[in-house]
N, C-alpha and C positions, 0 to 999 in steps of 0.2 A: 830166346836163348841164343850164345853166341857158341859156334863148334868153333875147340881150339886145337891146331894141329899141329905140329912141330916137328920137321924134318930136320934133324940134326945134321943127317948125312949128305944135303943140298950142298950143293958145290958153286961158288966158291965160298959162301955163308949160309950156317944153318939159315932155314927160312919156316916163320912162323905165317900161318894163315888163320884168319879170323873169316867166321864163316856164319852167316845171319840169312834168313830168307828172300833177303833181297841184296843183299850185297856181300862182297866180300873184300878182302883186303889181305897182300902178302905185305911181309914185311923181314928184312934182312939184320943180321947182326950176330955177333958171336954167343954160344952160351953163357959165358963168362957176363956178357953185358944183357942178354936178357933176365938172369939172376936177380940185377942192382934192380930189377921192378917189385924187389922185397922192398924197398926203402916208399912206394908209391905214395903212402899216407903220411909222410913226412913232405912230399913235393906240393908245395898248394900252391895252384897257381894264381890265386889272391895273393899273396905272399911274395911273387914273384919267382917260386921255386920250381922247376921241373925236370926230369932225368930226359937227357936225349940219351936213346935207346933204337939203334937200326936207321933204318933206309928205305924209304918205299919211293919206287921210281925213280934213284937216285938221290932222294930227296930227306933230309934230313926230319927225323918221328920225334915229338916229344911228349912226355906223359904226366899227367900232372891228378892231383887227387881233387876230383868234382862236391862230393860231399861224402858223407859217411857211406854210403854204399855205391859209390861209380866211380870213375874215373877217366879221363878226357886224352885221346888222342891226338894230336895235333902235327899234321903234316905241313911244313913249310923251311922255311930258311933259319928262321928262330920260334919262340914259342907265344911271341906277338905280332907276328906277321904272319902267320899261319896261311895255306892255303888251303887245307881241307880239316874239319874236325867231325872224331868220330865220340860219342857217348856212351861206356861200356859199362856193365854191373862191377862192381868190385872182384866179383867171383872167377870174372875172366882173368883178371890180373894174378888172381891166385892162382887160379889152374896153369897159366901161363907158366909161373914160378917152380910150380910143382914137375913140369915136363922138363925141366932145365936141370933137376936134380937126377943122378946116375940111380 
């Protein structure tokens, strides 16, 4: 299970945290652009589609839909050169979306 936590009020961007037993992951961007990860299941990155959505380390995050229930994080410069990829349930992207609304 991944904890999802959403500091709206983080300065100078809200900052989301994903939060796993072994690892974790911040990641920066306005609410308005965490929101567009409603569109997730539309982004396949077979397809060549993916939402860049935040910042982790300075570093450009892209999201993209794994199959029917995950969806694939992708830290890099673009979302074929990636430097790090994380494998998420679907569920996290929804909860994610759900903190985003007032």
């Amino acid at each position: 299970m991944i904890r999802v936590t959403l500091d709206a009020a983080a300065d100078p961007l809200p900052m989301l945290v994903l939060q796993a037993d072994t690892w974790e992951l911040h990641i920066r961007a306005s609410l308005t652009d965490f929101s567009r990860l409603t569109a997730i299941r539309r982004a396949n990155w077979d397809e060549r589609r993916s939402l860049q959505v935040g910042t982790c380390a300075g570093t450009p995050v892209f999201w993209a839909a794994a199959d029917d229930d995950h969806a694939t994080i992708l830290i890099g410069q673009d979302d074929e050169t990636w430097d790090a990829a994380l494998l998420v349930p679907q569920t996290t992207i929804d909860e994610i979306v759900a903190q985003t609304r007032p």
